[in-house]
C-alpha positions in Angstrom: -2.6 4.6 -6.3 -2.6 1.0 -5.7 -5.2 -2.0 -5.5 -5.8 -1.7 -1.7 -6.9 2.1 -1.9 -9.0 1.5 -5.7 -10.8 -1.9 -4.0 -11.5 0.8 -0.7 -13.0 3.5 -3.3 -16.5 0.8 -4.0 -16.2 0.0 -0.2 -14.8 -3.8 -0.8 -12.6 -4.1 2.6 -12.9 -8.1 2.3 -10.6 -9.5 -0.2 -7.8 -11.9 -1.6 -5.7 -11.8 -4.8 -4.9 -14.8 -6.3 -2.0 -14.1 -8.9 -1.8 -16.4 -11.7 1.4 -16.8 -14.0 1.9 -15.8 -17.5 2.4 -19.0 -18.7 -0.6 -20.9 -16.8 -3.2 -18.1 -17.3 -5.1 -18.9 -20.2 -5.8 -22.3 -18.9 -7.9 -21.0 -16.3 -9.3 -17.9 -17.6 -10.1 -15.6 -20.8 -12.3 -12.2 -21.0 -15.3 -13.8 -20.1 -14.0 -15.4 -16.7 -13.6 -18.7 -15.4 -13.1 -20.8 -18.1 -12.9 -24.4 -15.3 -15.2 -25.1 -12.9 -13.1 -25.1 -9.7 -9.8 -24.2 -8.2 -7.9 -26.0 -5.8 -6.2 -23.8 -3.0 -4.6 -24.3 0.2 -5.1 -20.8 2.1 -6.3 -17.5 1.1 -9.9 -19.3 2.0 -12.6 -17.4 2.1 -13.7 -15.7 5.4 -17.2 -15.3 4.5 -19.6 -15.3 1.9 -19.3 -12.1 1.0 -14.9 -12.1 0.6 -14.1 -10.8 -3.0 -11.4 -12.6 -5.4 -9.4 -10.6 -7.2 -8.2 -12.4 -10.1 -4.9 -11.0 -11.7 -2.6 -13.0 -15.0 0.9 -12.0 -14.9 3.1 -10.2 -17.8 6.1 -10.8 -16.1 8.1 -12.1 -12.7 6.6 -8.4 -11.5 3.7 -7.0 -13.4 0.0 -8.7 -13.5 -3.0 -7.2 -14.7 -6.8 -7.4 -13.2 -9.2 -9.7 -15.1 -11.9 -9.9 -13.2 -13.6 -10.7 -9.9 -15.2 -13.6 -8.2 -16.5 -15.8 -5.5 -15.6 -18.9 -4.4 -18.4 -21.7 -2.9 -16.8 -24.7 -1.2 -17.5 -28.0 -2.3 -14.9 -30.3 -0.6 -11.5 -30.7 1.0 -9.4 -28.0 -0.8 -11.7 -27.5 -4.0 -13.8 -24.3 -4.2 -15.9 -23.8 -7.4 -15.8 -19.4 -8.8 -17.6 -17.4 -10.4 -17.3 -14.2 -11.7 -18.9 -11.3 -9.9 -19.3 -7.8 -11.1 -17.4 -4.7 -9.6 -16.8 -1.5 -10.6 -12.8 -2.5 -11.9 -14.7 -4.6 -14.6 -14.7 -0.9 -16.6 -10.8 -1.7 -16.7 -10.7 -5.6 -17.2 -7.8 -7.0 -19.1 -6.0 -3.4 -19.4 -5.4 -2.1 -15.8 -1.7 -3.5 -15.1 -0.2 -3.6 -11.0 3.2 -3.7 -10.4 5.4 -5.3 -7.0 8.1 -4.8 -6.5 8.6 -8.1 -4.4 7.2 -10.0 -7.7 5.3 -12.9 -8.3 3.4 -14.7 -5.5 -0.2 -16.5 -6.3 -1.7 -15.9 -3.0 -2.3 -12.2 -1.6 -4.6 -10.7 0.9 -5.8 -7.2 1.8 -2.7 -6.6 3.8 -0.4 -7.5 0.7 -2.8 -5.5 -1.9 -1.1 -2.1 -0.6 1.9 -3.9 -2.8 0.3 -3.7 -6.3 1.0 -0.5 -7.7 -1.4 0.6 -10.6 1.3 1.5 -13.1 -0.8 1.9 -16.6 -3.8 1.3 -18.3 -3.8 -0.5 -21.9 -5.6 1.0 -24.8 -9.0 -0.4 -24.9 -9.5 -3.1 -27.9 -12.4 -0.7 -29.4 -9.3 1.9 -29.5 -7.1 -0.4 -31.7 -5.8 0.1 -35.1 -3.4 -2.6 -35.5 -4.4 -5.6 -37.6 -4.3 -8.6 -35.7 -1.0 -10.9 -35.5 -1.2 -13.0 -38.4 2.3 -14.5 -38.7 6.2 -13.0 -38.5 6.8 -12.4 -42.2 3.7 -10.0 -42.6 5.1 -7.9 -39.6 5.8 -4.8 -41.2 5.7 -1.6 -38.5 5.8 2.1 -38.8 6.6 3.7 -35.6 3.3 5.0 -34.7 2.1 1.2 -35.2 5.3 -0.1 -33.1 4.3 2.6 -30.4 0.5 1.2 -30.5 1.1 -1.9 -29.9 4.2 -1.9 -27.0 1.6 0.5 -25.0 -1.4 -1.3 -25.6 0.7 -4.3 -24.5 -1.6 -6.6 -27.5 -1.8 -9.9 -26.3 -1.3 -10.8 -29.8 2.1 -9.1 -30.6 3.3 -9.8 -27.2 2.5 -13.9 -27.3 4.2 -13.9 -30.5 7.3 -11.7 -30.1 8.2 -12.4 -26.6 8.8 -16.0 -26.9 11.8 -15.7 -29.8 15.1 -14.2 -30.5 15.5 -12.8 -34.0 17.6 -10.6 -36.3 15.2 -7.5 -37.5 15.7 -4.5 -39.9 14.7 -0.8 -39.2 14.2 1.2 -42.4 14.6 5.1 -42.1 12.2 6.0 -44.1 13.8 9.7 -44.3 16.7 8.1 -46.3 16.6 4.8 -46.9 19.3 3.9 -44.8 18.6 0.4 -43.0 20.2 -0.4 -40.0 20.3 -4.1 -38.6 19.7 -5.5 -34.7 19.2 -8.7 -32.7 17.3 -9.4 -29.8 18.0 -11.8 -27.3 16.5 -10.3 -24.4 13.7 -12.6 -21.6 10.7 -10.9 -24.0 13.0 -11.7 -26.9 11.9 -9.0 -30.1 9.0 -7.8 -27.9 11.4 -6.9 -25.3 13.9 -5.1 -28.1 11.6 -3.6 -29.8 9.6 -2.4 -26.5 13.4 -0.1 -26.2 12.5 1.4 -29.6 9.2 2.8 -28.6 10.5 3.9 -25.9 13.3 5.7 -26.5 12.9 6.1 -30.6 17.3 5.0 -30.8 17.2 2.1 -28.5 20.5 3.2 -27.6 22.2 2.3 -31.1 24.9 5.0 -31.5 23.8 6.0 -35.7 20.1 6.2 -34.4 21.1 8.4 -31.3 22.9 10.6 -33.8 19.6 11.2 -35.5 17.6 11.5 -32.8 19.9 14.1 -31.3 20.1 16.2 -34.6 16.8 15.5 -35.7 14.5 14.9 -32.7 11.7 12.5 -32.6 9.7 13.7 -35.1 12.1 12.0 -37.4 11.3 8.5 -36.1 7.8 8.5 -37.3 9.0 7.6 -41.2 10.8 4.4 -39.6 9.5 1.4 -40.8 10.5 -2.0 -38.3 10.6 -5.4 -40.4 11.6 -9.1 -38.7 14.1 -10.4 -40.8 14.6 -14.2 -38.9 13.0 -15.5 -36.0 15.2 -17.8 -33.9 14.3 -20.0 -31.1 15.1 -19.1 -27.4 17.3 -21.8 -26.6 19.7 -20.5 -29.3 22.8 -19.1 -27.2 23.2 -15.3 -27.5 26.6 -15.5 -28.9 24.9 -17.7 -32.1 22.1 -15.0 -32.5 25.0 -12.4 -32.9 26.9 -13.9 -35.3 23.8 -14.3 -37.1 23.2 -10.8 -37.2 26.6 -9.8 -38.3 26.1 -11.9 -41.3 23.1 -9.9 -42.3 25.0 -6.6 -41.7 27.2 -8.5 -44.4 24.7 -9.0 -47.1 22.7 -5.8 -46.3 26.2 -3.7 -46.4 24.6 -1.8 -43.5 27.9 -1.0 -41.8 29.2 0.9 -45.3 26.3 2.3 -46.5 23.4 1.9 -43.2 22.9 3.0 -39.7 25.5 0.4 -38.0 28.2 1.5 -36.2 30.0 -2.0 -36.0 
């Protein structure tokens, strides 16, 4: 299913997508709506009074997610104020997340809206059993929590963990056996972790053992810990040294889960 097809099913044929990026998002917008009073735009203008906005916030270079819908009024040269109008995607606001494959572009019409794939849909806030991000020496995951928050994508987690490196411990809960990673990825321990939920060993060759004699039932006593955060600009080869001295003091390479 994609935008163009979902926009056709409440018979809105009139339509542009404006795109806004991650990182310039919130200064336009929150769950409400608009959050300032007009935009400035150079096409994508409205054809007539009755075209629809769809206003999408980007997760990354090629996923965004609907936040609401609105109309623009013209008030001079290339400024146009918005305002939020209801349509039947609202039910989904803030959770229903697109993906294209040719990525990021802030201006998108009704021939491009055949691009953005619906791929998921988040787990509604009322849903949520996570405490709220407080800071990173309080985070303290089981996997079932881990799981929660990677697929509800919380804005929370995701603000805080995407935008560092760090070194992290996983705690097998079955034995007591501690094994020690990095991350260093773009989405920094969000992005690592995300691997984790995923895929229960994110590839680690001890965890892959006890996945593969134990299955993933196992997982579920594994308890996920941030150890250090570091800053992005820190050079991968410095976050890896780093970690190596942890598998030092932890001993987790003669009595834990690391192979090396």
């Amino acid at each position: 299913m994609n935008l163009h097809q979902l926009l056709s099913l409440e018979g809105i044929k009139d339509y542009n997508i404006f795109w806004f990026g991650a990182d310039i998002a919130a200064d336009y917008m929150n769950d409400e709506g608009p959050i300032v009073d007009t935009l400035e735009i150079s096409k994508s203008k409205p054809r007539s009074e009755n075209t629809v906005y769809i206003i999408m916030s980007g997760i990354n270079k090629y996923k965004c997610r609907y936040r609401f819908a609105a109309k623009l009024t013209h008030v001079a040269g290339n400024t146009y104020s918005w305002k939020r109008t209801p349509i039947q995607l609202d039910e989904y606001a803030g959770r229903m997340v697109f993906y294209r494959s040719s990525g990021f572009s802030f201006y998108n019409n009704d021939v491009t809206g055949v691009d953005f794939k619906l791929e998921r849909l988040w787990i509604d806030k009322e849903e949520r059993s996570i405490a709220t991000f407080n800071n990173y020496d309080e985070v303290e995951l089981s996997f079932e929590q881990l799981r929660e928050i990677i697929e509800g994508h919380y804005d929370d987690y995701y603000r805080a963990l995407s935008v560092v490196k760090g070194i992290y411990m996983i705690i097998d809960g079955n034995t007591g056996k501690q094994y020690i990673g990095s991350a260093y990825s773009d989405e920094g321990i969000w992005g690592r972790w995300k691997s984790y939920s995923e895929t229960y060993h994110g590839g680690n060759l001890e965890l892959i053992k006890l996945y593969e004699e134990n299955g993933e039932k196992y997982f579920h006593k594994f308890k996920y810990i941030i150890l250090q955060i570091l800053p992005m600009r820190l050079a991968d080869k410095e976050v890896i040294e780093m970690e190596s001295k942890y598998k030092n003091r932890f001993l987790t390479r003669e009595f834990g889960l690391n192979a090396n």
